[in-house]
C-alpha positions in Angstrom: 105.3 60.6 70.6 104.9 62.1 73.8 104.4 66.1 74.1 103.2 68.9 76.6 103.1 72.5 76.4 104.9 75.3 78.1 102.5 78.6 79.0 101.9 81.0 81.2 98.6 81.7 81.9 96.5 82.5 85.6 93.0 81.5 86.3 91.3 84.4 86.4 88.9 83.9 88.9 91.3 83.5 91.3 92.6 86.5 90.5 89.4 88.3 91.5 89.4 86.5 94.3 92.5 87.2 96.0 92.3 91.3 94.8 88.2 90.6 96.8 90.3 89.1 99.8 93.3 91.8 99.6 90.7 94.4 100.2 89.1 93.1 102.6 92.4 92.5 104.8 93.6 96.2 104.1 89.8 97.3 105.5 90.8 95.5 109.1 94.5 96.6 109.5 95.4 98.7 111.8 97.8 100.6 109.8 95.3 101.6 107.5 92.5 103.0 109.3 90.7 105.9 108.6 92.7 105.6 105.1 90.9 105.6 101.7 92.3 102.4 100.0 91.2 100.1 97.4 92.4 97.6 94.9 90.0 97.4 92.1 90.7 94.9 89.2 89.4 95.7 86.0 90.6 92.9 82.6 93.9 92.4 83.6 94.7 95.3 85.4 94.9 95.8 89.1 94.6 99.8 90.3 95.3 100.7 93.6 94.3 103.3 95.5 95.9 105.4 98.6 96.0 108.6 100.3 100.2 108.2 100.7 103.1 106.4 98.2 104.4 104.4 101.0 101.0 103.0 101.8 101.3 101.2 97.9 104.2 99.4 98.9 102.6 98.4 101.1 99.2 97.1 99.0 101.3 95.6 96.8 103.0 93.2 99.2 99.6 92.4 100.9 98.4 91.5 96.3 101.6 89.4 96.3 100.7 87.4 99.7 97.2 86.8 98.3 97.8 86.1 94.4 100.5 83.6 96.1 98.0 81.8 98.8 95.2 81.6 95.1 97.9 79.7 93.4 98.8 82.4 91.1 102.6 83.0 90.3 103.7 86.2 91.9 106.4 86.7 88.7 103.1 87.3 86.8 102.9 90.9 88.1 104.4 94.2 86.2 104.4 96.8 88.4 103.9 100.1 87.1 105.3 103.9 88.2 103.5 104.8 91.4 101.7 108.4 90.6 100.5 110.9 93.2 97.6 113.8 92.6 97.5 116.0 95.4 95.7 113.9 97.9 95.6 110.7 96.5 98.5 107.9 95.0 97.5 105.7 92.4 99.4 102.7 90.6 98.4 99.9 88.1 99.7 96.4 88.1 99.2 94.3 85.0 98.4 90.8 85.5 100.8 89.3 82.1 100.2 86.2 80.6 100.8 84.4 77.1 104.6 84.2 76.4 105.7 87.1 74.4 108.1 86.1 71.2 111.4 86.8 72.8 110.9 85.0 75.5 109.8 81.8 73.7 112.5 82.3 71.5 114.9 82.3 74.8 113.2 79.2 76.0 113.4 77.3 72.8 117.1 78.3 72.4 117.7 77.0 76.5 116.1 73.8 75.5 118.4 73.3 72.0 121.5 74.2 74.3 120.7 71.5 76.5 121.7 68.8 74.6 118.2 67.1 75.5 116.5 64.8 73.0 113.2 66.8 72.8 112.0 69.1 69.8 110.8 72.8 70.7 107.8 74.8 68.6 106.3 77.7 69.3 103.3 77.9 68.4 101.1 80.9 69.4 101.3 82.2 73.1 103.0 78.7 73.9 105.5 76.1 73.0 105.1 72.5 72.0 107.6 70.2 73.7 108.0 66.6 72.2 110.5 63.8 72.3 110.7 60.3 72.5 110.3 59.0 75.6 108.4 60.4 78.8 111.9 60.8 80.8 113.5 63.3 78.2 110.3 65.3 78.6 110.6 65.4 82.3 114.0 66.2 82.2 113.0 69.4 80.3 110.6 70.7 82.4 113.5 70.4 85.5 115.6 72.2 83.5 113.1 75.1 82.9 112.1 74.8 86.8 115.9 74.9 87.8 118.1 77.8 88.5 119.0 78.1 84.5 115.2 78.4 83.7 113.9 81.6 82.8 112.5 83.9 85.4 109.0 83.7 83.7 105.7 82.1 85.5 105.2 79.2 83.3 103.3 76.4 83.5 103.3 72.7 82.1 100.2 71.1 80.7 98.4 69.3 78.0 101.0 66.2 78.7 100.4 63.7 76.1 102.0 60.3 76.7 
């Protein structure tokens, strides 16, 4: 019976890469010379570093454009409350992956509302998709892709035909 699973997971070396090439573009720009500012990524956590609030926002788009040009989901981010210490702004950004029970539970429930002819189990941090033919299967992982999908960063592997 054909199957694949439904997680959501990054690769964390590409992770470290694209927080290595992040600080390395905020070290040429223009905008931020003279500034002290660094992104330093420790497990799953991404702390950044800057001598104003604004200059976060501003960190944290230049993170997105890099996680996004590694091949890592932007959605993965949680960004934390920015907080500033005199001189000096700091704010996390966790790195999330492994689907959390309530959202398994929403996807199963999407799937069951469907009407499609595949079977849902969670199992763990992911969800084991089956049915009987290949095309049902498919159909599923549209349906998650689509508008009506959940706003999660998921990926689709381990397909067994």
């Amino acid at each position: 019976m054909p199957s694949f699973d439904i997680v959501s997971e990054f690769d964390r070396h590409e992770a470290t890469n694209a927080v290595d090439q992040a600080n390395r573009e905020i070290q040429t720009r223009f905008d931020f010379r003279g500034v002290d500012a660094s992104f330093t990524l420790e497990g799953e956590t991404v702390s950044i570093e800057a001598d104003a609030e604004f200059q976060l926002q501003q960190m944290i788009d230049v993170l997105r454009n890099k996680l996004i040009g590694r091949g890592i989901d932007p959605r993965c981010m949680e960004i934390k409350e920015a907080q500033t210490s005199g001189v000096k702004a700091r704010q996390q950004v966790e790195l999330k992956q492994g689907l959390e029970q309530p959202d398994a539970k929403a996807i199963v429930k999407l799937l069951k509302d469907s009407k499609l002819k595949v079977q849902a189990a969670i199992q763990g941090d992911k969800i084991r998709v089956s049915g009987k033919k290949r095309d049902d299967l498919q159909q599923a992982i549209a349906l998650l892709k689509g508008e009506d999908g959940p706003d999660l960063p998921l990926q689709y592997n381990n397909f067994r035909d």
